[in-house]
DRENDO-1510 file (C-alpha; in Angstrom, 1 decimal, always signed):
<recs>
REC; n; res; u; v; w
REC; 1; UNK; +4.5; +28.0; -7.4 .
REC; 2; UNK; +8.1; +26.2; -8.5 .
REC; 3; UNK; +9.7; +26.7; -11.5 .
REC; 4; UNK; +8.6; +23.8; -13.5 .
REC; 5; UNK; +12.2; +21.5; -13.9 .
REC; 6; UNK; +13.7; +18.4; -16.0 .
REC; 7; UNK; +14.4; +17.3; -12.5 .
REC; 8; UNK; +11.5; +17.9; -10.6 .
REC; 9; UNK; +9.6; +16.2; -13.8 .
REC; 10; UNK; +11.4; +12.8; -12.8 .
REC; 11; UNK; +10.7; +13.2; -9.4 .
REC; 12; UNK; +6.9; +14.0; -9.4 .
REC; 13; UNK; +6.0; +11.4; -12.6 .
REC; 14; UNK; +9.2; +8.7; -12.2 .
REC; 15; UNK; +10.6; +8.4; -8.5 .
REC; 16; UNK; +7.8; +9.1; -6.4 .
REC; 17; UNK; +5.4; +6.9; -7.4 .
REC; 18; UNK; +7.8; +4.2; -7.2 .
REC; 19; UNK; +8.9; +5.2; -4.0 .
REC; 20; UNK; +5.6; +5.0; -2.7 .
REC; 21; UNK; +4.7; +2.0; -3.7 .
REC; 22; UNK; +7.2; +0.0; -1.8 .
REC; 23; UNK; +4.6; +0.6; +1.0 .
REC; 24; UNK; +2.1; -1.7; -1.1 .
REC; 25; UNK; +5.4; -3.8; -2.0 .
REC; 26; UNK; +6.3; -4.3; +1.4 .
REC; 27; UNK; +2.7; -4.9; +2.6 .
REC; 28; UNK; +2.2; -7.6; -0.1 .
REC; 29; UNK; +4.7; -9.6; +0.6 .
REC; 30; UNK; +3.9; -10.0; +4.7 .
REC; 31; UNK; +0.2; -10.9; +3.3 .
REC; 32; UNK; +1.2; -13.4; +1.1 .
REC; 33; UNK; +3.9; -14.7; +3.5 .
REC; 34; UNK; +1.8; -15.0; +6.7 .
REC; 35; UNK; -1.7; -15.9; +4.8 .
REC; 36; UNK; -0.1; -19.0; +2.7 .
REC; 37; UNK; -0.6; -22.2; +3.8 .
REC; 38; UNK; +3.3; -23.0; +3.0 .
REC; 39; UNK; +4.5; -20.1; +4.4 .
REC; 40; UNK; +5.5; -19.2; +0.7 .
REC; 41; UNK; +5.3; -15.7; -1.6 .
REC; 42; UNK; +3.3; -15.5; -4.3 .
REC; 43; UNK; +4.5; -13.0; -7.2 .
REC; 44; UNK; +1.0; -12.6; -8.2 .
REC; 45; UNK; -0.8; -10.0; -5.6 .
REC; 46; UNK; +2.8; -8.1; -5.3 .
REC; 47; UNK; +2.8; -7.2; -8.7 .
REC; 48; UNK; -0.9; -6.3; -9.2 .
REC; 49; UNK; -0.5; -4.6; -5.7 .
REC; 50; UNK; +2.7; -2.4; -7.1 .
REC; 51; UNK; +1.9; -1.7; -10.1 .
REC; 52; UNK; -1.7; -0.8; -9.2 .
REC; 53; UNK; +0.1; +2.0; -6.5 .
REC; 54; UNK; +2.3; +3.2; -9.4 .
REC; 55; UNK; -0.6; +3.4; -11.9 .
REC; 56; UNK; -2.7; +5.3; -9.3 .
REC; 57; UNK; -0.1; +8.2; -7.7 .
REC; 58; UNK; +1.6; +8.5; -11.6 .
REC; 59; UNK; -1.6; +9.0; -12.9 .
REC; 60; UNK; -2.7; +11.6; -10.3 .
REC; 61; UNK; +0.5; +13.5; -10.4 .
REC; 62; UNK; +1.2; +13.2; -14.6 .
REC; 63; UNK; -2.8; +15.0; -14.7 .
REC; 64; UNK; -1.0; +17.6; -11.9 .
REC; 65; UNK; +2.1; +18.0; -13.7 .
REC; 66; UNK; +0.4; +18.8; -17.3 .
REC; 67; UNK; -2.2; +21.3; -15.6 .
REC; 68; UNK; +1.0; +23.2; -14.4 .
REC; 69; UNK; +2.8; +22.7; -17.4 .
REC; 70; UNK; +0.1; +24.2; -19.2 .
REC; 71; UNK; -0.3; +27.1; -17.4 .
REC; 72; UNK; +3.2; +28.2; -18.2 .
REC; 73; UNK; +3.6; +29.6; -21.3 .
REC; 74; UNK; +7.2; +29.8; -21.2 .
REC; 75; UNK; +7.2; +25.5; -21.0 .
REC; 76; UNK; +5.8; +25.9; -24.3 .
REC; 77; UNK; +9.4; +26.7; -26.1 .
REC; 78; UNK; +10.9; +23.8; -23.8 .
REC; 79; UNK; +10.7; +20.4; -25.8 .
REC; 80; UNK; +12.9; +19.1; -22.8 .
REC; 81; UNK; +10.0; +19.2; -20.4 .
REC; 82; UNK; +7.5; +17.8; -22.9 .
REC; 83; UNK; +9.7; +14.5; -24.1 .
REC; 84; UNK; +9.2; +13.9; -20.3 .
REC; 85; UNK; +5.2; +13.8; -20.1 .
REC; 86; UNK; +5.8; +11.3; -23.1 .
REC; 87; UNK; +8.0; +9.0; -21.3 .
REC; 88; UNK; +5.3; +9.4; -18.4 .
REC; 89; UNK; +2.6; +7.7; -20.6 .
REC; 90; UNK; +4.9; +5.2; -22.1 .
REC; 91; UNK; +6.1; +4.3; -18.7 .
REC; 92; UNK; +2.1; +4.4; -17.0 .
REC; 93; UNK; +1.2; +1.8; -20.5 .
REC; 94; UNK; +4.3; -0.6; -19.9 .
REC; 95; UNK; +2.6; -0.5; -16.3 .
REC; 96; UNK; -0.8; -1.0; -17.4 .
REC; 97; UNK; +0.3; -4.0; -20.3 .
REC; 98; UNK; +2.4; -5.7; -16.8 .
REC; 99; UNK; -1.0; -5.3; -14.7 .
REC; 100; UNK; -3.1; -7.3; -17.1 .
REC; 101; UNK; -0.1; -9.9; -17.9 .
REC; 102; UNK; -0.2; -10.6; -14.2 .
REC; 103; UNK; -4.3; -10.9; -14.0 .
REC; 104; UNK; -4.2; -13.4; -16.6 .
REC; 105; UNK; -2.5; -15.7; -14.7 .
REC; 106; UNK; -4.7; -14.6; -11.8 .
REC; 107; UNK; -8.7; -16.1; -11.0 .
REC; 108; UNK; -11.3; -13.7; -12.2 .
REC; 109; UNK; -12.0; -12.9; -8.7 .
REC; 110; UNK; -8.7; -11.3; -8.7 .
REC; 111; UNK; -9.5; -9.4; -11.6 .
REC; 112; UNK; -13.3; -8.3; -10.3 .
REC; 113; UNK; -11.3; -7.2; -6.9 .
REC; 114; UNK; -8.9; -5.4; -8.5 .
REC; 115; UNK; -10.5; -3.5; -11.2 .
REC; 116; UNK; -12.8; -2.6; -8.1 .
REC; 117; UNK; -9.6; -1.1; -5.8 .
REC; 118; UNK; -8.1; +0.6; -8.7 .
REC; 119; UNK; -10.6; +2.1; -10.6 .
REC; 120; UNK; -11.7; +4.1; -8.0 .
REC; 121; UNK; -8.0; +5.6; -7.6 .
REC; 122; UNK; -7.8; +6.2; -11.2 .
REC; 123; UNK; -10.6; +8.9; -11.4 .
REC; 124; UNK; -9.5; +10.5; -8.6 .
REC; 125; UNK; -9.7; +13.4; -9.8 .
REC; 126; UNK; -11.7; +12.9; -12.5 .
REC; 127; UNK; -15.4; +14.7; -12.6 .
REC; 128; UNK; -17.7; +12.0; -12.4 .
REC; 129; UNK; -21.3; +12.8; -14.0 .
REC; 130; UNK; -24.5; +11.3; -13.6 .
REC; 131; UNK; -26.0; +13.0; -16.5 .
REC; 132; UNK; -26.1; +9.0; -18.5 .
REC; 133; UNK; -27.4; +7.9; -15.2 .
REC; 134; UNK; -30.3; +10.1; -14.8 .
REC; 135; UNK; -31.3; +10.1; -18.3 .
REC; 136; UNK; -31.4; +6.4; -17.8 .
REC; 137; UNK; -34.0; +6.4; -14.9 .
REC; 138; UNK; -36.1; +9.2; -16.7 .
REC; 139; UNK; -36.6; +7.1; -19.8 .
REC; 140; UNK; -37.2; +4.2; -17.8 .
REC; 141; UNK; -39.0; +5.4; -14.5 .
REC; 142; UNK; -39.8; +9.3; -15.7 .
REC; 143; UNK; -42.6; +8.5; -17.7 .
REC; 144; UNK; -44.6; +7.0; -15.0 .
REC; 145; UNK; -46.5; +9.3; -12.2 .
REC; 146; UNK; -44.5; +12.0; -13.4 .
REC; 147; UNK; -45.8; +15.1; -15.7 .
REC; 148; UNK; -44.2; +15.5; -19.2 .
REC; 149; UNK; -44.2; +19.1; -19.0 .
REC; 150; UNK; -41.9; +19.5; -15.9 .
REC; 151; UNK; -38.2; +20.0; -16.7 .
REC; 152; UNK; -35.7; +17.2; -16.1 .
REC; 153; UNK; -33.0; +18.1; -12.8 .
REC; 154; UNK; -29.8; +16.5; -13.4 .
REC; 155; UNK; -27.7; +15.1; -10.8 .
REC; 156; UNK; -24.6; +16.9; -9.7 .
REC; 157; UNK; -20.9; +16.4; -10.8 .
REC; 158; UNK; -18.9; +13.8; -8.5 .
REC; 159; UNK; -15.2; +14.5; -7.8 .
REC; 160; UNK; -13.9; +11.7; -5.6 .
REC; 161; UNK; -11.0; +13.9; -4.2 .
REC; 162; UNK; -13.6; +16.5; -3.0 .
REC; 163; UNK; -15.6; +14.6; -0.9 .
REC; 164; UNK; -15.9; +16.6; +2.0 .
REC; 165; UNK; -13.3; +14.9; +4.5 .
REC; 166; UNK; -13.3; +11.6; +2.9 .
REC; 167; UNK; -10.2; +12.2; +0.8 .
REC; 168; UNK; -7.9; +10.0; +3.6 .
REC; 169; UNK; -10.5; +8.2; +4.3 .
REC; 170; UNK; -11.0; +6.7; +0.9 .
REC; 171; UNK; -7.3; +6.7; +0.3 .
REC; 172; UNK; -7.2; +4.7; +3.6 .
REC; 173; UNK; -10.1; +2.0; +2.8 .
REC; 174; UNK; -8.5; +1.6; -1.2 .
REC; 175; UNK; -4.7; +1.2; +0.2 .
REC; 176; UNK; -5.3; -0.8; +3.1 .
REC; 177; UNK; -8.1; -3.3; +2.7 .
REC; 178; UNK; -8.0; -3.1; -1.3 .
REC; 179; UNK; -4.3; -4.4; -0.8 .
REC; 180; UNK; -5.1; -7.0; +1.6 .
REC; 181; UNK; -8.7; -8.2; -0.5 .
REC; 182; UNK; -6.0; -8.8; -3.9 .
REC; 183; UNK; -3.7; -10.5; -1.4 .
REC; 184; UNK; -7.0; -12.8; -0.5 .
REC; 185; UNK; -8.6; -13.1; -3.3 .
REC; 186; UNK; -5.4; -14.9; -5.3 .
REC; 187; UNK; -4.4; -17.0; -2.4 .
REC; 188; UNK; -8.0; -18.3; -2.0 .
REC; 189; UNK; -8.2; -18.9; -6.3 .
REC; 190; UNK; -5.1; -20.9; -5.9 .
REC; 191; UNK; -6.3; -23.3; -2.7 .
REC; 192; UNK; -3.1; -21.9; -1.2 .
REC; 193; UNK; -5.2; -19.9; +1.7 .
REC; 194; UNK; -3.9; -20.7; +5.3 .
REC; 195; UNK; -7.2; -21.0; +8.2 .
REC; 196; UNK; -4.3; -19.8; +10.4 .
REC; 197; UNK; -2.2; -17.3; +10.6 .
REC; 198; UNK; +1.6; -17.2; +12.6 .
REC; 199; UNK; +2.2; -15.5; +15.8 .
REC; 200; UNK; +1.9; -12.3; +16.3 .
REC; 201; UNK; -0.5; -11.6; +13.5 .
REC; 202; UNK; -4.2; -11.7; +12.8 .
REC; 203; UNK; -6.7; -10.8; +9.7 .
REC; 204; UNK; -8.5; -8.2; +11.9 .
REC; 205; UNK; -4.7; -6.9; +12.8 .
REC; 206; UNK; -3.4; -6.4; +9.2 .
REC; 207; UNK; -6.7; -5.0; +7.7 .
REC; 208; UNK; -7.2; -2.5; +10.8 .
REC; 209; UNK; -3.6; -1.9; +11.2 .
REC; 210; UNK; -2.9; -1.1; +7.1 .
REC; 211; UNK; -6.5; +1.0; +7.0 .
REC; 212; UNK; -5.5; +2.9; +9.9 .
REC; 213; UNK; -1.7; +4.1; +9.0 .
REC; 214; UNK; -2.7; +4.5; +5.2 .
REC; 215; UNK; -5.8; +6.9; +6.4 .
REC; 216; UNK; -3.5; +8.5; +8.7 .
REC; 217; UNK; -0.6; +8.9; +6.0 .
REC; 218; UNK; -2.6; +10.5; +3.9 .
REC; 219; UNK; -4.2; +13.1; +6.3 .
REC; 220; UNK; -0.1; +14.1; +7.0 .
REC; 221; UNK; +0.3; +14.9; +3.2 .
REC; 222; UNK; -3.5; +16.6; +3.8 .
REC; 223; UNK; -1.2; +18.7; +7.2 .
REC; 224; UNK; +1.5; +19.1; +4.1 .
REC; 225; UNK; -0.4; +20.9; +1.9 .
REC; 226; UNK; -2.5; +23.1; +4.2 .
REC; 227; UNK; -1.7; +26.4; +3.1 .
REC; 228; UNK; -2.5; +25.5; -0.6 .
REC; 229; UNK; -5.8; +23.4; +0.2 .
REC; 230; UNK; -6.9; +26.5; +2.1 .
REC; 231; UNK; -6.5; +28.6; -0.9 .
REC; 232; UNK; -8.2; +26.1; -3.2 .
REC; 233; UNK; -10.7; +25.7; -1.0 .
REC; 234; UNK; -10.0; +21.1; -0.5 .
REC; 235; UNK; -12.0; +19.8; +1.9 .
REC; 236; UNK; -9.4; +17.9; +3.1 .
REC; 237; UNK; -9.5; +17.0; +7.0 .
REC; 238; UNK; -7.1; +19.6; +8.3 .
REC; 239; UNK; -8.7; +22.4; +6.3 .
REC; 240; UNK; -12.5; +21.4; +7.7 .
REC; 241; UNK; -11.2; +21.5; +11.0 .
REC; 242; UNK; -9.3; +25.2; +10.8 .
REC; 243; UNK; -6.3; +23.6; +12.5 .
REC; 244; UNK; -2.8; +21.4; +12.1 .
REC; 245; UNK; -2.5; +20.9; +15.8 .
REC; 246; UNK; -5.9; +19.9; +16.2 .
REC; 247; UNK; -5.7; +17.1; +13.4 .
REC; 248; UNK; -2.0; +16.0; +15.0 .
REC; 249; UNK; -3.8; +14.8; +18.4 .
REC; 250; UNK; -6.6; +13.3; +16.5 .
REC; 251; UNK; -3.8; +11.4; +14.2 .
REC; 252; UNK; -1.9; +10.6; +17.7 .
REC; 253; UNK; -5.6; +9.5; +19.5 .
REC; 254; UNK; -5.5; +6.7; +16.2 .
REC; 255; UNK; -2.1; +5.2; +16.3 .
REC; 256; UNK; -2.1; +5.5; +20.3 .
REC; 257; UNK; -5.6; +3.5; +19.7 .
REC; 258; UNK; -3.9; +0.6; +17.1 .
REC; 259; UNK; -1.2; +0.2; +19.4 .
REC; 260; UNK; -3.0; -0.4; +22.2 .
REC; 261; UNK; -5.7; -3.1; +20.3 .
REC; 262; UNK; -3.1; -5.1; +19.2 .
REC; 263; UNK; -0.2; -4.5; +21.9 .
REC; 264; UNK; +0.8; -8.1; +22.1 .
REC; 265; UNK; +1.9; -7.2; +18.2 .
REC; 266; UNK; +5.5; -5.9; +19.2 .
REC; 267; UNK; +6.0; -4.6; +15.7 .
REC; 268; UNK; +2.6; -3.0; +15.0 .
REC; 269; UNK; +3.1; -1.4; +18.5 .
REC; 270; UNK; +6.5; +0.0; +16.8 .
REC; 271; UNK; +5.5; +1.4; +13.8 .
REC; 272; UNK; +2.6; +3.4; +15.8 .
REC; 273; UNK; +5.5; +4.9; +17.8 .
REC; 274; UNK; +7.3; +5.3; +14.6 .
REC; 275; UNK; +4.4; +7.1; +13.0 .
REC; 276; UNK; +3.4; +8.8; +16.4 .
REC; 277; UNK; +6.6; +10.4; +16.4 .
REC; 278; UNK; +6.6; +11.4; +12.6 .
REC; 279; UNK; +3.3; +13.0; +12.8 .
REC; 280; UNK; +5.0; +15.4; +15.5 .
REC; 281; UNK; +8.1; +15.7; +13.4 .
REC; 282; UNK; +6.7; +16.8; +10.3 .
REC; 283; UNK; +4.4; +19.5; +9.3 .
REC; 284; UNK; +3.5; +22.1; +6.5 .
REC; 285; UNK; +7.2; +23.7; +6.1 .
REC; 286; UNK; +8.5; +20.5; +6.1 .
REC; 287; UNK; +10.1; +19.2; +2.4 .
REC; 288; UNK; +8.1; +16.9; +0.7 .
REC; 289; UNK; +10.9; +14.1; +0.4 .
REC; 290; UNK; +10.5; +14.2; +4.5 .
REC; 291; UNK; +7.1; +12.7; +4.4 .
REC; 292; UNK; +8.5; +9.5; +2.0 .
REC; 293; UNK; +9.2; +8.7; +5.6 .
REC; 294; UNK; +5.9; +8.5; +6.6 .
REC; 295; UNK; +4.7; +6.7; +3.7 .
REC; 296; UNK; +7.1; +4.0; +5.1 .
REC; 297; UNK; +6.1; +3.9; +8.7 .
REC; 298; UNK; +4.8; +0.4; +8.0 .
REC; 299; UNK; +7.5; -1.3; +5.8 .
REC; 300; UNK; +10.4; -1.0; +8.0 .
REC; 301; UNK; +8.4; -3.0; +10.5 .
REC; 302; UNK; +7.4; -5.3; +8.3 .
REC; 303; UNK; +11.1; -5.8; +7.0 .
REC; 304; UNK; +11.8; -6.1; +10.6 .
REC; 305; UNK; +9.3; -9.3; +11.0 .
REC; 306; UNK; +10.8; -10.9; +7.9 .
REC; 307; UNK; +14.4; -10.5; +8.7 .
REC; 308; UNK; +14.2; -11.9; +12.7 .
REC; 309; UNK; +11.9; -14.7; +10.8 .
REC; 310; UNK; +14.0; -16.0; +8.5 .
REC; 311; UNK; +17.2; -15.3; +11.2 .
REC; 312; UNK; +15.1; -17.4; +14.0 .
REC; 313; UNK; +14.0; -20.5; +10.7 .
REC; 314; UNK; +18.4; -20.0; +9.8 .
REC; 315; UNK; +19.4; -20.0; +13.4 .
REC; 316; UNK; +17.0; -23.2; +13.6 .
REC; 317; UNK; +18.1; -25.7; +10.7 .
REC; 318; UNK; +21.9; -24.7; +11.9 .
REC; 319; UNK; +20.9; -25.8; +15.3 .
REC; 320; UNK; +19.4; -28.7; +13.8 .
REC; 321; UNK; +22.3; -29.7; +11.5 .
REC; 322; UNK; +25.1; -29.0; +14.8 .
REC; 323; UNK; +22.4; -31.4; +17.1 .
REC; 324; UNK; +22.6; -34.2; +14.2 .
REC; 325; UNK; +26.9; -33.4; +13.8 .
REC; 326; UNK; +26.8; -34.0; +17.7 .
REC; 327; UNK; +24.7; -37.3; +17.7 .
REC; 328; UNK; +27.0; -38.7; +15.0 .
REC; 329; UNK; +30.2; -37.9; +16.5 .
REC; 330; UNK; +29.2; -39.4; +19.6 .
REC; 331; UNK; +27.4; -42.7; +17.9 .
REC; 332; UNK; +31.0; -42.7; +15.7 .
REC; 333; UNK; +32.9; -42.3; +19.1 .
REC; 334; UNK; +31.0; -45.3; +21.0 .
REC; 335; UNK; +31.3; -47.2; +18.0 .
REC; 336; UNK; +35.1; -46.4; +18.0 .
REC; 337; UNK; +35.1; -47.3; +21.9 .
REC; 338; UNK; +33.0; -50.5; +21.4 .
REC; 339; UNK; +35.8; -52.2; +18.7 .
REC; 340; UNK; +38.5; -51.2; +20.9 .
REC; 341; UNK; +37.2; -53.2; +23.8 .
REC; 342; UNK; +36.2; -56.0; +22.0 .
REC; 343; UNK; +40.0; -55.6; +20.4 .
REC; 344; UNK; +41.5; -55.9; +24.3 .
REC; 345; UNK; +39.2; -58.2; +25.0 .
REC; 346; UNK; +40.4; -61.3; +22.6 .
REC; 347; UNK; +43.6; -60.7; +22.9 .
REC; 348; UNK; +43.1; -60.9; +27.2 .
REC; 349; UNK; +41.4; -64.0; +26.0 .
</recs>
């Protein structure tokens, strides 16, 4: 295990999770651009969508970081390190009091959808007991048909991250079509909610394409981590199947699968390649910082759409504005021609 570092503090609690969610950032904004019925971007999902990722991944890793720090008795004499867990909190509230600024200006749907995205990501890693639950149903339903004298089983404790092989998978479903249902359900509160969408894109594309990368991301930092899921004894995908190389060609088999669904999608089919490539490219000895890459597989695509949009909607209105200049000079021309002869022709007269 590291040395536990000022440094490495800011990284894991500050940068990161910032970092990161530019995905969601990035992601946002094509929703909102391509789903409006004005072609417009509306400030209102990106935030929730941003600051929802930062909540999530800061919370996760502050937990991680604590644990660790905890563990070290030496970190004890370091009032350094500590100051830093208390800017993390301060920083995760200021989050938290901009999240529910935002959903006031939002519908309630908004707020229904994104307490249910987000709460989920939020106990993560939280145990998850069903003692309340079951005591519930035996006061309500236990006394009926059932003998007084037999002993009360309780339900087992729930961790959401050790799911057998559903870690990506939930990851996946909560990034991708969590992001794209906030995105929805704002647009639709506001009546600005397009039937139809611009060229290339389709709602099937965007919620298969952002499920399927965001899944797949998340099994890389799964390929990542191997050696220390092994030991911990994660279920995570690569650890259930025994083998890296075996989860790369199932990661390949997805992207290759995306690509080919939506290959008339020339920048979907590039960020598969992009991510293709990356899943060869990284692996478990690989730094950490490498696989911000991967996290990004999708927004330099998607800055790639909105760039060559808004070049082709420039290119346009100067096209338009030199057609106008053109018919002008030539009406002020004939104009110019037409006095000139009428000029000649008195004075012939």
């Amino acid at each position: 295990m590291s040395v536990l570092t000022v440094s490495r503090l800011v990284d894991e609690l500050f940068l990161r999770p910032i970092v990161i969610s530019m995905n969601s950032f990035a992601l946002s904004i094509l929703i909102s651009y391509v789903m409006s019925t004005n072609r417009s971007i509306d400030w209102r999902p990106i935030i929730i969508c941003v600051v929802s990722d930062i909540l999530a991944v800061g919370a996760d890793h502050l937990k991680d970081k604590k644990k660790e720090f905890l563990l070290d008795y030496n970190n004890a004499n370091d009032p350094r390190l500590a100051s830093w867990f208390v800017y993390s909190r301060a920083f995760l509230a200021a989050c938290a009091g901009l999240l529910a600024l935002t959903l006031l200006h939002c519908p309630i749907l908004t707020f229904l959808t994104t307490t249910a995205v987000v709460a989920p990501a939020l106990l993560w890693t939280t145990p998850i007991s069903f003692k309340n639950f079951g005591l519930i149903s035996w006061h309500l339903f236990g006394r009926i048909g059932r003998d007084k004298h037999q002993p009360y089983i309780y339900a087992p404790v729930l961790v959401i991250k050790h799911v057998p092989g559903m870690k990506a998978i939930f990851n996946g479903i909560i990034r991708g079509c969590g992001l794209f249902a906030i995105v929805f359900s704002v647009l639709s509160g506001s009546g600005n909610l397009t039937n139809t969408l611009p060229s290339p894109w389709s709602i099937v594309q965007l919620l298969v394409w952002s499920t399927v990368n965001r899944t797949c991301h998340a099994i890389m930092t799964d390929v990542r981590d191997f050696e220390d899921d092994t030991k911990a004894g994660v279920p995570t995908i690569p650890v259930l199947l025994g083998s890296i190389l075996e989860t790369k060609v199932i990661l390949t088999a997805c992207h290759m699968l995306v690509m080919l669904a939506f290959i008339e999608n020339s920048y979907i089919m590039g960020s598969c390649l992009f991510a293709t490539a990356l899943v060869w490219m990284l692996g478990e000895h690989s730094p950490k910082k490498a696989f911000l890459i991967s996290s990004h597989s999708q927004s330099l695509f998607i800055i790639w759409y909105l760039f060559t949009k808004h070049i082709c909607i420039f290119c346009d209105e100067i096209g338009g504005m030199s057609g106008n200049g053109v018919i002008n000079h030539s009406v002020a021309i004939g104009r110019r021609n037409l006095t000139t002869t009428s000029r000649q022709f008195g004075r012939t007269k």
